[in-house]
C-alpha positions in Angstrom: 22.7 -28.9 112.5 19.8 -26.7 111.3 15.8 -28.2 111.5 13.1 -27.9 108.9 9.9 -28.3 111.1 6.2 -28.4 110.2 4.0 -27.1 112.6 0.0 -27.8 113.3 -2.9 -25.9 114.9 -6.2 -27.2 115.2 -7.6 -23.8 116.1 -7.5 -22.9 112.3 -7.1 -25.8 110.7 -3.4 -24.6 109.4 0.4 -26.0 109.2 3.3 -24.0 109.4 6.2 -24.7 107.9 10.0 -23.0 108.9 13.2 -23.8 109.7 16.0 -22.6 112.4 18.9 -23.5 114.6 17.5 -24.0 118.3 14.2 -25.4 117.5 13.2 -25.7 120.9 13.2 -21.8 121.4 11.9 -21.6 118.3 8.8 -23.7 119.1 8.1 -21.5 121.9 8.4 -18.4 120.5 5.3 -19.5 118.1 3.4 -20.3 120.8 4.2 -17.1 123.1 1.5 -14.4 123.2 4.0 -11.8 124.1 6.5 -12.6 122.3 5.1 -13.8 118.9 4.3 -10.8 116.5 4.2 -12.8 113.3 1.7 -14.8 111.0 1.4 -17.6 113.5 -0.1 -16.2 116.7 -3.5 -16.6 115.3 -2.7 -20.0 115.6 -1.6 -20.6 119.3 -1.3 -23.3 120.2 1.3 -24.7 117.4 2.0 -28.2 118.1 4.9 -30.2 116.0 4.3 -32.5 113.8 7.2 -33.4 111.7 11.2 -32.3 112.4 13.7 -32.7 110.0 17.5 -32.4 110.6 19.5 -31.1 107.8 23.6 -30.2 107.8 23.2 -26.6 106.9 21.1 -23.5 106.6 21.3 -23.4 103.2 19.8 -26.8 103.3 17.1 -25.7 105.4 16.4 -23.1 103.3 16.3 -25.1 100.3 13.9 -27.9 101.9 11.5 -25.1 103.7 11.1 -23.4 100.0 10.8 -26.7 98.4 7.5 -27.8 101.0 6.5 -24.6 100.8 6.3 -24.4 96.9 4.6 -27.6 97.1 1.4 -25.3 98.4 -0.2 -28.4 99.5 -1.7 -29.7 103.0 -2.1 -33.1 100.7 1.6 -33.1 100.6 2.3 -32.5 104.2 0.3 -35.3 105.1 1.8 -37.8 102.7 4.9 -36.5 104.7 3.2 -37.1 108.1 2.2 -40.4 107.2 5.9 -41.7 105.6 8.0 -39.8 108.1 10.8 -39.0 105.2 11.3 -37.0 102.3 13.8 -37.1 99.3 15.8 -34.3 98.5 18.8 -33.3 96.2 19.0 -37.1 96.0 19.1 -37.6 99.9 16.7 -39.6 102.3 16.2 -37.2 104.8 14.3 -39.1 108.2 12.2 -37.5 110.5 13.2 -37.1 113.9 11.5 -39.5 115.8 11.6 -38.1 119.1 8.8 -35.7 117.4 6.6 -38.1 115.5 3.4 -37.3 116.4 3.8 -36.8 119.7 2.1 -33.4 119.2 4.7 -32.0 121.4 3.6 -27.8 122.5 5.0 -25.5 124.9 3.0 -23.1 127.4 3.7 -19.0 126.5 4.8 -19.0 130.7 8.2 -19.9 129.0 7.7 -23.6 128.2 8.5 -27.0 129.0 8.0 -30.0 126.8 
């Protein structure tokens, strides 16, 4: 099982969308000083917002591209607020263990 995840931080007022495997190292790695050489360290701390659980990579790919090309925090939040989306003609449900529980992870490693 692969996970399409949207990510929040207040410090600049951004989401951040991607997708992996093991979201839970995932999660962490964003909000790791050290570790965390990418796009998203300007934005520690990232907390979650919205998980998705899709069968494949390929269908994580597709559904990160597909909220992505939607280039619209309008969009996200419709998201947010119905806790599904529809795609290549699937309901796909949030996971509600994540539903806005803001969950974030100190850089010292991390715990929930």
């Amino acid at each position: 099982m692969y996970k399409v995840y949207i990510l929040y931080s207040e410090k600049i007022d951004k989401y951040y969308i991607g997708q992996t495997h093991d979201f839970v190292s995932r999660l962490s790695f964003h909000n790791d000083l050290v570790r965390n050489k990418i796009w998203s360290r300007r934005g520690i701390p990232w907390v979650c917002k919205i998980l998705f659980t899709v069968q494949s990579r390929y269908d994580a790919i597709l559904l990160e591209r597909f909220i992505k090309n939607q280039k619209s925090s309008g969009f996200i939040e419709d998201l947010l607020h119905q806790k599904f989306i529809i795609f290549n003609k699937k309901i796909i449900a949030s996971d509600p263990d994540y539903i806005g529980k803001g969950r974030t992870f100190e850089s010292s490693g991390g715990s929930i």
